[in-house]
N, CA, C and O atoms as CSV, one atom per row, in Angstrom:
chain,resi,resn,atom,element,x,y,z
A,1,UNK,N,N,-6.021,-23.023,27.235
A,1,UNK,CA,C,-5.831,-23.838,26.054
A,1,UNK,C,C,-6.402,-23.163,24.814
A,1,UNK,O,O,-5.666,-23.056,23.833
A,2,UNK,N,N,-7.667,-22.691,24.770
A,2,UNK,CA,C,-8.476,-22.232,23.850
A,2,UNK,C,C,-7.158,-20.802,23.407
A,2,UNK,O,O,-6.876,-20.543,22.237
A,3,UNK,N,N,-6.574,-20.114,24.531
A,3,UNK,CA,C,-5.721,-18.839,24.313
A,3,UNK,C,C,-4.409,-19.510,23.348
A,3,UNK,O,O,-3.872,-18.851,22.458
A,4,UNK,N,N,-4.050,-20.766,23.655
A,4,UNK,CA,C,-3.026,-21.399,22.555
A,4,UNK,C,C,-4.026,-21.711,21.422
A,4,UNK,O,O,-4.063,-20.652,20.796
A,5,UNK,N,N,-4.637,-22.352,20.976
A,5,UNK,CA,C,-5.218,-22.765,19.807
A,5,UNK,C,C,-5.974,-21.333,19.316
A,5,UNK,O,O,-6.646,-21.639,18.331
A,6,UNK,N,N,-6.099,-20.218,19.542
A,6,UNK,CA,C,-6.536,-19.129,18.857
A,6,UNK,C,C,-5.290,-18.631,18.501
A,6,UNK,O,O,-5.139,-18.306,17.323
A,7,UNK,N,N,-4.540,-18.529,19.133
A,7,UNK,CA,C,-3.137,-17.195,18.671
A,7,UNK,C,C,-2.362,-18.037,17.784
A,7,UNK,O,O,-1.645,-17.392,17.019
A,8,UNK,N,N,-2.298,-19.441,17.657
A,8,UNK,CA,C,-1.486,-20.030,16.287
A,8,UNK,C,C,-1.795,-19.613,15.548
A,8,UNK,O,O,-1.272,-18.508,15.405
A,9,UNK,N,N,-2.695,-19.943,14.587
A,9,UNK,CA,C,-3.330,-19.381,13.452
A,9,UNK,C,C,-2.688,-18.017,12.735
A,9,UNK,O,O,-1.964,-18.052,11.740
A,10,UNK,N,N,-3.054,-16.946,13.360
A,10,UNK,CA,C,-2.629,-16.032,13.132
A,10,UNK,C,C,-1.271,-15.664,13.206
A,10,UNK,O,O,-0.719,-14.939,12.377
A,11,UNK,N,N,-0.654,-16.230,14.335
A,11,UNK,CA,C,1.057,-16.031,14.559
A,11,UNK,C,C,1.528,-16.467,13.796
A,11,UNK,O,O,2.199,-15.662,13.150
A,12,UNK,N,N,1.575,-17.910,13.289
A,12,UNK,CA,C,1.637,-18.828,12.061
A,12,UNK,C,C,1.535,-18.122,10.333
A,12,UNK,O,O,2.357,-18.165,9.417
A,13,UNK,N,N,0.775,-17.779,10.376
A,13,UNK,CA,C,0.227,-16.926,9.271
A,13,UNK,C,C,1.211,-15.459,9.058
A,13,UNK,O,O,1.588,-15.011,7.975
A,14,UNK,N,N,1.479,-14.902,10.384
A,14,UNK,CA,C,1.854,-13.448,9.893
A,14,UNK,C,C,3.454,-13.862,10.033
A,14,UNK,O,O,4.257,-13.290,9.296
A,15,UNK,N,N,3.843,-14.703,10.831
A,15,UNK,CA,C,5.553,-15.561,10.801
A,15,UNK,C,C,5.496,-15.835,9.131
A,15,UNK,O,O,6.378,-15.122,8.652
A,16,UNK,N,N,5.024,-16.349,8.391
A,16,UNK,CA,C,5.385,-16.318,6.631
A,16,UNK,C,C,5.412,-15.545,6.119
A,16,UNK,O,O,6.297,-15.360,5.284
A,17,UNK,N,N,4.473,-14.711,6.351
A,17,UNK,CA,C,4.295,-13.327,5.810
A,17,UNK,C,C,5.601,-12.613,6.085
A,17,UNK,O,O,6.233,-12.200,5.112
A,18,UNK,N,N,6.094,-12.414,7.364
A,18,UNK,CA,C,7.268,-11.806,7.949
A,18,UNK,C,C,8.461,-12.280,7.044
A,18,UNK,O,O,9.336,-11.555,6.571
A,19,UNK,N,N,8.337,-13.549,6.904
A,19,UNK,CA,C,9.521,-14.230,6.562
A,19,UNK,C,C,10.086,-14.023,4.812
A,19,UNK,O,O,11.172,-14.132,4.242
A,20,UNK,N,N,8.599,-13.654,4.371
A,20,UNK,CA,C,8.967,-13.480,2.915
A,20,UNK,C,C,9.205,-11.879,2.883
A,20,UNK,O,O,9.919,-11.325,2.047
A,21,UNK,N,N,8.285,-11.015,4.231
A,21,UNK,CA,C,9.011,-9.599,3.843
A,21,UNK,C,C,10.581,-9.482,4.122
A,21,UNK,O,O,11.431,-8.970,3.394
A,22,UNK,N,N,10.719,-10.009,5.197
A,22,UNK,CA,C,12.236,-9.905,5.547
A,22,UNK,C,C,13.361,-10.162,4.215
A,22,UNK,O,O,14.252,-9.387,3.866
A,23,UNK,N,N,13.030,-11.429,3.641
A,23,UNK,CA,C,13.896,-11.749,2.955
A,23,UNK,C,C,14.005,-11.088,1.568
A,23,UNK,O,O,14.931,-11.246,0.772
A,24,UNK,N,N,12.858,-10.286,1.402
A,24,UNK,CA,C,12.788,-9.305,0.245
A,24,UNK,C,C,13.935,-7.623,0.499
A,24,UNK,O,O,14.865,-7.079,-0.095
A,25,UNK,N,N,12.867,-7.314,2.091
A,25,UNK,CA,C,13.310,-6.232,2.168
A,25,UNK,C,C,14.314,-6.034,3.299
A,25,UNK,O,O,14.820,-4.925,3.471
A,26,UNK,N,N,14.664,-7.229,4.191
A,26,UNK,CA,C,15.402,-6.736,4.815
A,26,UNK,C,C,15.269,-5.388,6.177
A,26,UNK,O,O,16.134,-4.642,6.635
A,27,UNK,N,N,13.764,-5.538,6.507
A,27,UNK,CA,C,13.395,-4.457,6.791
A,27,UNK,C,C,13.330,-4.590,8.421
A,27,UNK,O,O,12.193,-4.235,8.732
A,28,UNK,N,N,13.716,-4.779,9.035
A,28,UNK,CA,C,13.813,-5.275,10.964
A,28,UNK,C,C,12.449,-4.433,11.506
A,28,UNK,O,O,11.716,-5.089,12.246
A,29,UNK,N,N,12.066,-3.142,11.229
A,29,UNK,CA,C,10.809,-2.501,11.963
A,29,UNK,C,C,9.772,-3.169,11.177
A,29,UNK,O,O,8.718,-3.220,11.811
A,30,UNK,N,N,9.706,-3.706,10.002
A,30,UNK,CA,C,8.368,-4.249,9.487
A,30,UNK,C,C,8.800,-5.687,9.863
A,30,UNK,O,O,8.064,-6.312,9.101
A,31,UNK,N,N,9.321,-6.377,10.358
A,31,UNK,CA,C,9.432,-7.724,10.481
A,31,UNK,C,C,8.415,-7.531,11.872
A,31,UNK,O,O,7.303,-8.019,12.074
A,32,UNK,N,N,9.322,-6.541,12.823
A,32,UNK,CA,C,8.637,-6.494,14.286
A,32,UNK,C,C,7.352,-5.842,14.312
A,32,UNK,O,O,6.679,-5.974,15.334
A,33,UNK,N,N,6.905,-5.165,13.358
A,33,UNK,CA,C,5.548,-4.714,12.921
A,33,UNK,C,C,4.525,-5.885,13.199
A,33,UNK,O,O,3.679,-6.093,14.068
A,34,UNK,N,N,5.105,-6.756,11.751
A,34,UNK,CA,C,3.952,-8.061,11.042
A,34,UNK,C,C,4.498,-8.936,12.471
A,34,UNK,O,O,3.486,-9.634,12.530
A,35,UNK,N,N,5.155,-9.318,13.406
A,35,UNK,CA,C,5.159,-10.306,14.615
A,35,UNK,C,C,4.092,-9.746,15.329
A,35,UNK,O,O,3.321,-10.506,15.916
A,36,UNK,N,N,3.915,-8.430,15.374
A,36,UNK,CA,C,2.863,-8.105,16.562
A,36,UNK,C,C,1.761,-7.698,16.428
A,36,UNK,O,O,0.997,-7.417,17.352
A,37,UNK,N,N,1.523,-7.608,15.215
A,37,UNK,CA,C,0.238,-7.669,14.434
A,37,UNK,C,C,-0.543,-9.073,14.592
A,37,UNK,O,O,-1.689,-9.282,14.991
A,38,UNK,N,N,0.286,-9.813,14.223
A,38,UNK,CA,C,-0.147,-11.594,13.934
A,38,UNK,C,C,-0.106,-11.967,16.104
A,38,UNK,O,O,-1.075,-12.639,16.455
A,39,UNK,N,N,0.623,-11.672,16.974
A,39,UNK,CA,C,0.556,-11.631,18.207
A,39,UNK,C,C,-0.909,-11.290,18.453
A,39,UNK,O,O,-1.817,-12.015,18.858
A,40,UNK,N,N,-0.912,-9.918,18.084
A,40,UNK,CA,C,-2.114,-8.813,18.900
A,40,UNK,C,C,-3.543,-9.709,18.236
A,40,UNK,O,O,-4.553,-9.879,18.919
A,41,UNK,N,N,-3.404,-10.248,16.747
A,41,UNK,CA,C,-4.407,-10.432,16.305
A,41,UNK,C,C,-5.003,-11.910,16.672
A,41,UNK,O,O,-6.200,-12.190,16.733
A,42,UNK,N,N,-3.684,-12.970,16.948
A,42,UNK,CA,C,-4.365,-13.944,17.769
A,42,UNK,C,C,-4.646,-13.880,19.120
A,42,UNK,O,O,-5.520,-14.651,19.516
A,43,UNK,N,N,-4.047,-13.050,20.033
A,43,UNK,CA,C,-5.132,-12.693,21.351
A,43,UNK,C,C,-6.448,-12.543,21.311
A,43,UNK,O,O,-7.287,-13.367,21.678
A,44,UNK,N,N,-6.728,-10.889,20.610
A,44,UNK,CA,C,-7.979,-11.187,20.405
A,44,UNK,C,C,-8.580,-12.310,19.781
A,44,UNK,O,O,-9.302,-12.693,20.702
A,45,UNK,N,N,-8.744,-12.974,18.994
A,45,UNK,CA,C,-9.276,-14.350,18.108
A,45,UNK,C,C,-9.626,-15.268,19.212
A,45,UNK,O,O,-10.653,-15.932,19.070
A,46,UNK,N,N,-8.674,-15.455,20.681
A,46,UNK,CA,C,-8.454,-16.414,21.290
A,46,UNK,C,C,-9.680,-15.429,22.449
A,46,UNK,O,O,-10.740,-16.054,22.410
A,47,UNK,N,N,-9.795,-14.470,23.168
A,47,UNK,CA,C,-10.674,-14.357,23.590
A,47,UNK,C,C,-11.464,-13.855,23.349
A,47,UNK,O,O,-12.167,-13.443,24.272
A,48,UNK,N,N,-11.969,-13.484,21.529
A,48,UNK,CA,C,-13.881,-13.648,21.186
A,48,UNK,C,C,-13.877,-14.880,21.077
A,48,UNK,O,O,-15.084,-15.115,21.141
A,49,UNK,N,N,-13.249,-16.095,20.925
A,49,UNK,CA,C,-13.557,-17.249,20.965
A,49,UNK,C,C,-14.110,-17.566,22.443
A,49,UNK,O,O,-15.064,-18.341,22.519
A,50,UNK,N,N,-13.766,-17.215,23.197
A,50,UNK,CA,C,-13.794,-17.717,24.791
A,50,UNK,C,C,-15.247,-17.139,25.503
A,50,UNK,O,O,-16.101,-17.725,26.169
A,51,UNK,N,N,-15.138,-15.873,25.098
A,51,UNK,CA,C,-16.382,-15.103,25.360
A,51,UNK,C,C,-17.742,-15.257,24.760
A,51,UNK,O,O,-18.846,-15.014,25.246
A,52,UNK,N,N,-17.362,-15.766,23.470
A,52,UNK,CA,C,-18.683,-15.950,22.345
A,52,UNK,C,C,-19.378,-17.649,22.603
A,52,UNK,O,O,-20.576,-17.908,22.494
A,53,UNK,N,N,-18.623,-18.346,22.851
A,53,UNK,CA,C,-18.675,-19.991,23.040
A,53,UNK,C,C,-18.227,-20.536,24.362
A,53,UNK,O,O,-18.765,-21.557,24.790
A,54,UNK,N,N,-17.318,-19.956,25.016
A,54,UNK,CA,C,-17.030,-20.719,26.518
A,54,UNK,C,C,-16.191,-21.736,25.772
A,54,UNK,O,O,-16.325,-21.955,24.568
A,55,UNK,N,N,-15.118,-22.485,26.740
A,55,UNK,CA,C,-14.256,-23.182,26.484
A,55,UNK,C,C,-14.914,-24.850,26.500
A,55,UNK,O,O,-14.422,-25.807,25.902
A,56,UNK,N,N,-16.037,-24.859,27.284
A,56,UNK,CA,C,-16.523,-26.982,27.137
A,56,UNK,C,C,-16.882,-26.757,25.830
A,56,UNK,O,O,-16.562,-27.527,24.924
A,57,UNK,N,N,-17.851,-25.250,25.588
A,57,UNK,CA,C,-18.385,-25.477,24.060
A,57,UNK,C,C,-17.197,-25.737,22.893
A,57,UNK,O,O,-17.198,-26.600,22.016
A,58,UNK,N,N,-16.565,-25.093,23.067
A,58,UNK,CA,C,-15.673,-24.908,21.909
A,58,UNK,C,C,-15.040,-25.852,21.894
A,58,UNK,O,O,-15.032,-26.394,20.789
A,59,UNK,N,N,-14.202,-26.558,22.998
A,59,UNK,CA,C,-13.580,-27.943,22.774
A,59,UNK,C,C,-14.056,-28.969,22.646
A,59,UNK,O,O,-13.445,-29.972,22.275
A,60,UNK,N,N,-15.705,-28.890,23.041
A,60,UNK,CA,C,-16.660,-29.932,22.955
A,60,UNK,C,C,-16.797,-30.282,21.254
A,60,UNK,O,O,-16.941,-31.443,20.871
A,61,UNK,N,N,-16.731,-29.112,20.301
A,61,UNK,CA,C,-17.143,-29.414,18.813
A,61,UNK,C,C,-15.517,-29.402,18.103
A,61,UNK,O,O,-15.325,-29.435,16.887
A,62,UNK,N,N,-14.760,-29.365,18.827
A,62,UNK,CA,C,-13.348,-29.411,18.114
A,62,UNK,C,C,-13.394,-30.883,18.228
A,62,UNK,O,O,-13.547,-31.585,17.229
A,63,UNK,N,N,-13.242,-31.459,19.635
A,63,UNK,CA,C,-12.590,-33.038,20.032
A,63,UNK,C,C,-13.918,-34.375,19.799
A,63,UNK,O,O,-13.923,-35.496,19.291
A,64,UNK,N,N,-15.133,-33.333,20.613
A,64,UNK,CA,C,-16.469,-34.624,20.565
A,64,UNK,C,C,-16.531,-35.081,19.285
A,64,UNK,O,O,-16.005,-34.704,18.238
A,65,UNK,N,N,-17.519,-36.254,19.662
A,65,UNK,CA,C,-18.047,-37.301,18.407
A,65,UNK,C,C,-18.749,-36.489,17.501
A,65,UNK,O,O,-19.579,-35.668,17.890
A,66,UNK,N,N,-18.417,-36.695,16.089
A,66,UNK,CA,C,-18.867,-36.008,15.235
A,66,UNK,C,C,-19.927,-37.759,14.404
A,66,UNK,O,O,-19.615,-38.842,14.898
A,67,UNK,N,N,-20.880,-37.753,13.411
A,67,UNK,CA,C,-21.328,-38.192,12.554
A,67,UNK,C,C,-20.552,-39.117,11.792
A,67,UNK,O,O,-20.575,-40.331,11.588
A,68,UNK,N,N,-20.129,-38.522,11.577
A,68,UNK,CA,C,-18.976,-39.838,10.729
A,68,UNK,C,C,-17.737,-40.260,11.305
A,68,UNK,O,O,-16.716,-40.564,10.687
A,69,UNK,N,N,-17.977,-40.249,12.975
A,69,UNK,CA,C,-17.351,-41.670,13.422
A,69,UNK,C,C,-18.075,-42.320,13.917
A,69,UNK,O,O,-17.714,-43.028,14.857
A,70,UNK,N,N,-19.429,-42.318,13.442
A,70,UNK,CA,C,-20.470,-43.497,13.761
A,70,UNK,C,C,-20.638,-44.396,12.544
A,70,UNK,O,O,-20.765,-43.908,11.421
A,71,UNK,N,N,-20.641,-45.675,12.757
A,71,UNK,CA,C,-20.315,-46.695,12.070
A,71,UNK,C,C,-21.957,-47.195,12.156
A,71,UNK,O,O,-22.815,-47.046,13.025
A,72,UNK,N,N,-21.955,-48.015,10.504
A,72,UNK,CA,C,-23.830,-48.539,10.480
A,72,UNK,C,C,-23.891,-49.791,10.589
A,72,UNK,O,O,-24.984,-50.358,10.599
């Protein structure tokens, strides 16, 4: 899960990027460039996340109770 929620970000990100080079330049090797750049770069993202925090940690402070959904 943590390997899906790291590689969006970046795939997401370099897919616009792609999308505005393409439509400028028309360029098919830099389209497939910036896809596997934004690929390669959310893998890694997704496992220093995994390695640095472990997956209860990390989903624990994404999903758990935070402060202000405690009511006074």
């Amino acid at each position: 899960m943590v390997l899906v929620a790291g590689i969006a970000g970046p795939v997401i990100l370099f897919e616009l990027i792609t999308f505005l080079v393409y439509n400028k330049t028309e360029n098919n090797i830099a389209a497939i460039i910036l896809i596997s750049i934004g690929g390669i770069s959310g893998i890694l993202l997704a496992e220093l996340i995994r390695r640095k925090y472990g997956l209860e940690i990390f989903f624990a402070r994404i999903y758990g109770a935070n402060e202000m959904d405690k009511k006074d």
